[in-house]
N, C-alpha and C positions, 0 to 999 in steps of 0.2 A: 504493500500500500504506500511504499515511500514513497513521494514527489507524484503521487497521483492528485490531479487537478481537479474538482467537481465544478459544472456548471462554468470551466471555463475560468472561475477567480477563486477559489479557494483550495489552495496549496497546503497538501498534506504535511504536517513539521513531524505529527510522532502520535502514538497509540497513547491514551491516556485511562483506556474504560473498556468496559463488555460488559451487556447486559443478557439478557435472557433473550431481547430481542432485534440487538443492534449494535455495534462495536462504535466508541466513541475514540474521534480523533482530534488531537490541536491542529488548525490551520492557522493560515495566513488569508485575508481578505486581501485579492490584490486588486483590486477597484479602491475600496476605501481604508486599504492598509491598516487594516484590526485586527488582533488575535482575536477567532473563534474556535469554538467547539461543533462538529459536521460530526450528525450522528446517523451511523450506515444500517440500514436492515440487511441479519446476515441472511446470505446467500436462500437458504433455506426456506427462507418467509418471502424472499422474493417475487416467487410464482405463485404464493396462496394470495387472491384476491382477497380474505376476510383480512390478513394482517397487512395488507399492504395499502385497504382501506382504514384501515385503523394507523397505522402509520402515519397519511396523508391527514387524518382525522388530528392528529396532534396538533401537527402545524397550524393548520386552520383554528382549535380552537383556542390554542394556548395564544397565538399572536396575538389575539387581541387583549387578552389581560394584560395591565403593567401595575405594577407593586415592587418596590423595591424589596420585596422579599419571593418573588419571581422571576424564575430565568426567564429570560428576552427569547423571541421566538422571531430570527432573521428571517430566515428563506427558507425555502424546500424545493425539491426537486428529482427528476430521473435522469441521472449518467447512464447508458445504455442500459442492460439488467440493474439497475442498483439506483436505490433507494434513499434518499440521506436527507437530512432537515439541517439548517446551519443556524446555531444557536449561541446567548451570551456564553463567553467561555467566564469562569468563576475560578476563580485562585482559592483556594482552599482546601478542608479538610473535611469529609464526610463523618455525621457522625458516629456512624457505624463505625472507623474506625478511628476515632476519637474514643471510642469507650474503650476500643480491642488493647489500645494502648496506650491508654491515661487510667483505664480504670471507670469504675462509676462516674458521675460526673456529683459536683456537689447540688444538693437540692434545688436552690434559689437560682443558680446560672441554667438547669435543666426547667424551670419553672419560667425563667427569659425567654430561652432560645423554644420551647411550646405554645408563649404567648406571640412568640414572631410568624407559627407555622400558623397558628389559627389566624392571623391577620392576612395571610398569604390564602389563606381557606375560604376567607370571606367572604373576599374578592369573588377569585373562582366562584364560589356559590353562589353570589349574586347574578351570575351571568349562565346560571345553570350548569356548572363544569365541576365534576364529580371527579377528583382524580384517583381514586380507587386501588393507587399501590402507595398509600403512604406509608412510609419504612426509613429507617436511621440512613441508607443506603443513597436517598431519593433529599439528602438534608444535609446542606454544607454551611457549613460554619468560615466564615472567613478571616481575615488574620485581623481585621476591627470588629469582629462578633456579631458583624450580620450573617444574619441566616436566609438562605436561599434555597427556595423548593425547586426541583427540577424533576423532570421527567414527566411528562403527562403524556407518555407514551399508552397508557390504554386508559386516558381518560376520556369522558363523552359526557356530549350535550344533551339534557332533557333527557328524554326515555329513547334516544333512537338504538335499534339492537345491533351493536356489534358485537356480541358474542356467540361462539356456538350454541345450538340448542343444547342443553343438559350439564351446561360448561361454566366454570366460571375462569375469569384471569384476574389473577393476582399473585399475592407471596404468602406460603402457606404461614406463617410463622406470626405474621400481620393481618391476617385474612380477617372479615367481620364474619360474626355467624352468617349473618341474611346473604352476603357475599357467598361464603362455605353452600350455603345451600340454593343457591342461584335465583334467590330471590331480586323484587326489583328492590334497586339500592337507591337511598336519600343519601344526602350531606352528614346524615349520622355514620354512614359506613366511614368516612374519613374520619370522624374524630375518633370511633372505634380502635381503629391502627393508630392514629397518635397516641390514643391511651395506652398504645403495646408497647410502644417507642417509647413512650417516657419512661415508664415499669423500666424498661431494659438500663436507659438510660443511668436512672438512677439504684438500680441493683446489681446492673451486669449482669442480669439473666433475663429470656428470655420466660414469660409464664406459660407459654406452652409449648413440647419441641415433643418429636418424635422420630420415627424413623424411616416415614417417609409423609409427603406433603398431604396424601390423603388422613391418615391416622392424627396430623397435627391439625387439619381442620378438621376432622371430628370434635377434637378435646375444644376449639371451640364454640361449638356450639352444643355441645354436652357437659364440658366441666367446669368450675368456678378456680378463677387462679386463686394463687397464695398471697395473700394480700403483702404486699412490699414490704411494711416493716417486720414482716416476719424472716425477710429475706435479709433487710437492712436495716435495724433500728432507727439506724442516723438518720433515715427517712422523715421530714415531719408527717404528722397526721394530718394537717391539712392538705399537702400533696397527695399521701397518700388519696381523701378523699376525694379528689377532683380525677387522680389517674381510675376508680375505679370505677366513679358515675360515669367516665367516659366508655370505661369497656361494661357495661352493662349490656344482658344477651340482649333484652326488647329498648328497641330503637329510640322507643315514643321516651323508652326513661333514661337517656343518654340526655346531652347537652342539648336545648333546643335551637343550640346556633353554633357556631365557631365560634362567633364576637361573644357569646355570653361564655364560654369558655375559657377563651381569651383574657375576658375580665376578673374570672376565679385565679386564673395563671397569673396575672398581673395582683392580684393580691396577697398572693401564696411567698410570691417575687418580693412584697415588700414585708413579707412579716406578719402577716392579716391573714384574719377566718376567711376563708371561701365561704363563698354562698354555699356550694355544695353540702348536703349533709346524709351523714352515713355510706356504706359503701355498696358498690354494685360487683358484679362480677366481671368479671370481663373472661460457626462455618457463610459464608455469601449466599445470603437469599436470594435465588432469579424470582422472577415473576413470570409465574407458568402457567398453565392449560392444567384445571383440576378438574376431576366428575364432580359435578354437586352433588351433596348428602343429604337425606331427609333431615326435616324437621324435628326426630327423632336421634337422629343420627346415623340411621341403618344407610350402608353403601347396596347399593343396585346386587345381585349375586349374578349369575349367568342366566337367561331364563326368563330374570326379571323378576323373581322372586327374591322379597324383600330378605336382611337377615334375622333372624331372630335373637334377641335378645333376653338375658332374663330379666324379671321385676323385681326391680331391689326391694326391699321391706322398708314401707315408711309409713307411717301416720299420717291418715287423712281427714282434711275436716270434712266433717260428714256434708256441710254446705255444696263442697266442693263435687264431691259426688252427686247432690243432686243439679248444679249447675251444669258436671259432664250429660247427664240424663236428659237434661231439655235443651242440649246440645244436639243429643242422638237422637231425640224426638223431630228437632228441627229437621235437621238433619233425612230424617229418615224420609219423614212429608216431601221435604222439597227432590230426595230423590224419585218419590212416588210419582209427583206433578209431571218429574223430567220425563218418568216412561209413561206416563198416559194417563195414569191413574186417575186423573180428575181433567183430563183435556179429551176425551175423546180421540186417542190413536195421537194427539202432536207432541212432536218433543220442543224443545228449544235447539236452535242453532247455537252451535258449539264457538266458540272466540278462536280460527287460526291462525289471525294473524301473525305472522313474526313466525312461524311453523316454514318446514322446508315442505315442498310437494309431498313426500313419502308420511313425514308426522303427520300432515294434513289428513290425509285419504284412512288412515287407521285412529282419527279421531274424529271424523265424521262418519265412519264406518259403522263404531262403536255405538255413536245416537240413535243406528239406523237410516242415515241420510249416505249421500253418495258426493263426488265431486263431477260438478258439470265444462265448463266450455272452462279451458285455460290459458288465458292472454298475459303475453308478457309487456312490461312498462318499464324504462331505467325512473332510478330513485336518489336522490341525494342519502335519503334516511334510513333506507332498507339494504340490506345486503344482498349480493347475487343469489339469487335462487330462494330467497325466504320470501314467503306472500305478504304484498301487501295493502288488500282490499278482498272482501268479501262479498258475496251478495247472496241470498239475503244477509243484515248483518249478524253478528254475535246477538243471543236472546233473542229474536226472534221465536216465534213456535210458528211450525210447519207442520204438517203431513210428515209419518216417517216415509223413505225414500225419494223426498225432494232433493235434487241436484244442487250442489252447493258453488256458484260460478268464484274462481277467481281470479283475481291477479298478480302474476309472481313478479319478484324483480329482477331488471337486467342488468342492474347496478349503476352505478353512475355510467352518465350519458359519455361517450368522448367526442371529443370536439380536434380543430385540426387548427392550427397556432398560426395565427395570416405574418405574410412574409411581409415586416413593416420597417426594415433596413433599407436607406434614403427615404423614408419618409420623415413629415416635420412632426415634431415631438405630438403636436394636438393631432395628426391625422394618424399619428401610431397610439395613443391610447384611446380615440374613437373607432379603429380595427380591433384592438386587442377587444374591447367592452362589446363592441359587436358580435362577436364571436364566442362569447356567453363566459371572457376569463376577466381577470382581474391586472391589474397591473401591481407590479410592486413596489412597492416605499421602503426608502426613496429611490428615487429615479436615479442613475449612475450617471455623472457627468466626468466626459476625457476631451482633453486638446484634442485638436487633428489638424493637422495638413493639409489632408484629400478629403475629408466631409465636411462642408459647411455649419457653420453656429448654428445648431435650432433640429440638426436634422440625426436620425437616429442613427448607429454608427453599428449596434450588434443587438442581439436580443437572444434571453436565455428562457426556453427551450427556442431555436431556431425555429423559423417560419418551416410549416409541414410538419413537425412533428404532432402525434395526436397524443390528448394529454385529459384528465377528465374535467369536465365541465366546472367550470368554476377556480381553476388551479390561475396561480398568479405567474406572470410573465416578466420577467424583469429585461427593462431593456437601459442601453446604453445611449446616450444623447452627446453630440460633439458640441464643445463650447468656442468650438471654432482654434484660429491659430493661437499661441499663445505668445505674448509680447512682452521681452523681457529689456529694461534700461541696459545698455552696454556700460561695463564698469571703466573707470581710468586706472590706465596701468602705464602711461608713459613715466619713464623714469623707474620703473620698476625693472628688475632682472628679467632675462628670458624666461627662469624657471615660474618665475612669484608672477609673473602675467601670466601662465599658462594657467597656473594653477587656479587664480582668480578667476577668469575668463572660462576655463572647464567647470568650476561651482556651480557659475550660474547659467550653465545651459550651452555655452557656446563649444561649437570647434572652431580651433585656432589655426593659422598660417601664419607662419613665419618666413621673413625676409631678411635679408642682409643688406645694410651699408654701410657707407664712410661717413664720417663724423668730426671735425674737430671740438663741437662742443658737449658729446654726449660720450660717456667715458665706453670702453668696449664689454657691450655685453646686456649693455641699457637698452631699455627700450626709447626708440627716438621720435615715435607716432602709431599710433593706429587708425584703420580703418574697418567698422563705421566709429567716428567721433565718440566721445563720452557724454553722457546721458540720449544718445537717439538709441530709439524701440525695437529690438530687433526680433525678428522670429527664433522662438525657442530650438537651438538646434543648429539655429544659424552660423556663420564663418564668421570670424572677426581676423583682420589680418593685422601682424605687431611688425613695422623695421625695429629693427636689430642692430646695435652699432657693431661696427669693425674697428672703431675707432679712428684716430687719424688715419688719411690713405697715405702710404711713402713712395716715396720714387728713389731710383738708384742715380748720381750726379754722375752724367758723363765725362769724359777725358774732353775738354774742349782746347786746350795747347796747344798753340801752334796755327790758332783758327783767325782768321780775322775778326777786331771785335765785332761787330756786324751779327756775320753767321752762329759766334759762341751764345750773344745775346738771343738771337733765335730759338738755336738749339732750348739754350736754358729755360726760355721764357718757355717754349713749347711742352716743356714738361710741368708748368706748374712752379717752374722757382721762380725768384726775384732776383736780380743779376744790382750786384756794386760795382761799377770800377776804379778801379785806382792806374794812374798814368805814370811812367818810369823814363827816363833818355833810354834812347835804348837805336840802334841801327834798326831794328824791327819794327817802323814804324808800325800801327794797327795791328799789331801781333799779338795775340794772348801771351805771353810769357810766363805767367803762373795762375794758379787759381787754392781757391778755398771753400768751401774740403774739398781734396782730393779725388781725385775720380773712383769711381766703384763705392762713395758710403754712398749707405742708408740715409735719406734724411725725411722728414714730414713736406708735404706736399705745402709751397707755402715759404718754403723756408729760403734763409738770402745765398747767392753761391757770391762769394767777392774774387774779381779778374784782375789781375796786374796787366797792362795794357800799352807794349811799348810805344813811345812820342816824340817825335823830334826835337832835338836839343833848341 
């Protein structure tokens, strides 16, 4: 997975996580250069449509909560087979192994970081988002003591069904009974599992563990844990009493909120009674695919035949028994009604919704009724293959052998992602919305060259790929050239202009010349000028001095003064003469310096010049 790219800008750095149902990794954001966390569904869950709807399902709902006690929910997406969401990355430490190796935590700090999850719960609940594997695992502490819930990998909105028929997902160890038994689940099943996480929290044990995930949610919803300070003294009692109103087995006598929750934790945190009063009962955990258990606790045997159990010996109020008796009486009447007993031959239509075609047909079977005409529909809400519409409805009473019509789902619709690269930013997110997606925030803006300000430059999933209805589309907007001041670097060294000049964006060209007043090696001008705009990327070109330029002083001896002044001049010197008697009239007779130095271009050469007496 090293230096594997998602979506084109997030750069794999390194493995950090694995879950039960997705391998987490650190990225790089290279659009807007942030460390994220890109969480992959493994390979396995890739081809199940139910997890890979659930998957998609995260993104979608966790993005819209923010709570600073919430992981950030960026992007999501399909790299060819594979799956991945790009998510806040968090620096920290999970509490799960915070306890593994600190030990218990002290009461009041575990009575903080509980008041942090229920504020993170609330939220969620407000928006209808049940996150359903709350656990030490899914709870990070950070190096300033915020706490941050993550993972709402199998959390869902309102009642829609993403889970198998007869199935629950979760963590056995955390699981709520009503969960354990695949009932429908409120905002009580979360505080449920917080109430397991604190117990651990604060005692280092788990209250229920066994030896495999079904036997551990049995003991849920069959046995009553060991109340904490039996575990830990140091425990106070009003902790205690707040951990165990939360794991209470019936829901209605659990917390009636997060926030009210929250509030007992926060008084627990300063020293104060909890409202709460009295108690209730309540290795790396994945979160996995369990059979739900009866209400009793008996698992399914082969057959379908329940298991038996024995009846423990207990005292009962004799009230009780007649309450179970006009139970059974109720009970009995209304099953009389169902077969006919007072309807003349009708039974009631049976509820399938949410049933796969096969449950269906052997619970309408059962009434006496049959399944009639079967039309398929895609659904946002419903998963492939589960029904979701009946006719006549649930309750109803019918004639038995009425045909029961339904409609099963085709799952979400897929749609095909319009090619909106050179388009201008408003006629690519009036395509993208057209075509039933969403766009993503924010929108990525890069320099360019070659596409114009305003006009879109790439877009992730690429134009034609099919993707399902409603999935966001992130695309890329060019903000045109980019115009950078040119810096001054004259008088600067060759290296220290480059170096400057490469900082801010430019490539450099260097030249050479001669110079008498800029020493060698200086820069003696550039081109473009200092403070003009230049395009990011652009050439800036530096002279370079050589320094003074020198000439070699010829042998002019022997020369007429005339021609030696020529000579001289033509190189660049300045010619002195001095005049001597000499038979020689107009003769050079000596010179200074001597022929063959070095001198600077500029420099005097003095002639002795013989003159008639």
């Amino acid at each position: 997975m090293d230096d594997r790219v998602f979506g084109r800008r997030y750069r794999v750095i390194e493995r950090i996580g694995s879950g039960g149902m997705a391998e987490v990794f650190k990225a790089v954001d290279e659009v807007l250069g942030r460390t994220v966390a890109v969480k992959v569904l493994h390979p396995q869950y890739a081809q199940e449509p139910n997890f890979v709807a659930r998957f998609r399902q995260e993104a979608q709902a966790a993005a819209n909560l923010s709570h600073p006690s919430i992981v950030n929910i960026y992007d999501w997406g399909r790299d060819d087979d594979t799956y991945y969401i790009v998510m806040e990355y968090v620096r920290g430490t999970d509490l799960k192994t915070l306890v593994e190796q600190e030990g218990p935590l002290d009461p009041r700090t575990a009575a903080q970081y509980g008041a942090q999850v229920c504020a993170a719960l609330s939220v969620a609940h407000g928006y209808g988002i049940i996150h359903r594997d709350i656990k030490p695992h899914n709870i990070v502490i950070t190096p300033d003591g915020t706490v941050k819930v993550m993972d709402f990998g199998i959390a869902r909105a309102g009642n829609t069904t993403m889970t198998q028929t007869g199935s629950v997902l979760g963590t056995a160890q955390y699981v709520s009974p009503e969960q354990a038994q695949g009932r429908t689940l409120t905002p009580a099943t979360d505080l449920y599992s917080l109430g397991v996480t604190l117990y651990e929290a604060v005692t280092g044990r788990l209250p229920f563990d066994g030896d495999t995930p079904v036997a551990i949610a049995l003991k849920h919803v069959n046995e009553e844990p060991v109340p904490p300070r039996r575990v830990r003294p140091a425990v106070p009692p009003a902790l205690e009493a707040v951990i165990m109103k939360a794991m209470r087995k019936n829901p209605a006598e659990r917390y009636e909120s997060a926030a009210a929750m929250r509030d007992d934790l926060l008084r627990v945190a300063r020293g104060e009674e909890p409202a709460a009063a009295g108690t209730g009962a309540p290795a790396i955990a994945e979160t996995s695919v369990l059979p739900s258990v009866g209400a009793g606790g008996e698992q399914p045997l082969p057959g379908g035949r329940p298991q038996i159990r024995p009846v423990p010996d207990r005292r009962t109020n004799p009230w009780a028994w007649a309450a179970v008796a006009a139970l059974v009486l109720v009970l009995g009447l209304g099953g009389a009604w169902a077969l006919g007993a007072f309807g003349g031959g009708t039974v009631a239509v049976p509820s399938v919704v949410g049933m796969s075609e096969e449950e269906a047909s052997a619970t309408v079977a059962a009434a006496g009724l049959s399944i009639g005409t079967v039309t398929t529909e895609n659904s946002d809400e419903y998963e492939l293959g589960l029904i979701m519409r009946q006719d006549p409805p649930a309750g109803t009473r019918v004639k038995k052998g009425t045909a029961i019509n339904i409609v099963v789902s085709a799952g979400v619709a897929m749609v095909e992602v319009p090619n909106v690269v050179g388009m201008t930013e408003a006629d690519a997110i009036a395509a993208i919305e057209g075509a039933q997606l969403e766009v993503a925030l924010p929108i990525g803006r890069e320099y360019s060259k070659e596409v114009p300000e305003g006009v879109v430059i790439s877009s992730e999933p690429t134009g034609g790929a099919q993707v399902p209805k409603g999935s966001k589309v992130a695309i890329v907007v060019s903000k045109g050239t980019q115009l950078v001041k040119v810096p001054d670097v004259t008088g600067k060294t060759k290296a220290d202009a480059q170096r400057i000049l490469e900082q801010a964006g430019f490539k450099v060209k260097a030249v050479e010349a001669f110079s008498d007043a800029v020493a060698k090696g200086m820069v003696i001008s550039q081109d473009p000028s200092p403070g003009v705009s230049l395009d990011a990327g652009g050439t800036v070109t530096i002279t370079v001095s050589k320094g003074p330029e020198q000439v070699t002083v010829p042998d002019v001896t022997d020369m007429t003064e005339e021609d030696a002044i020529s000579t001289l001049e033509g190189l660049g010197l300045i010619v002195d003469a001095e005049y001597v008697v000499s038979p020689d009239v107009g003769i050079v007779l000596n010179q200074d310096p001597l022929p063959g130095t070095k001198v600077n271009k500029g420099s005097t050469v003095r002639l002795t010049v013989g003159h008639a007496p």
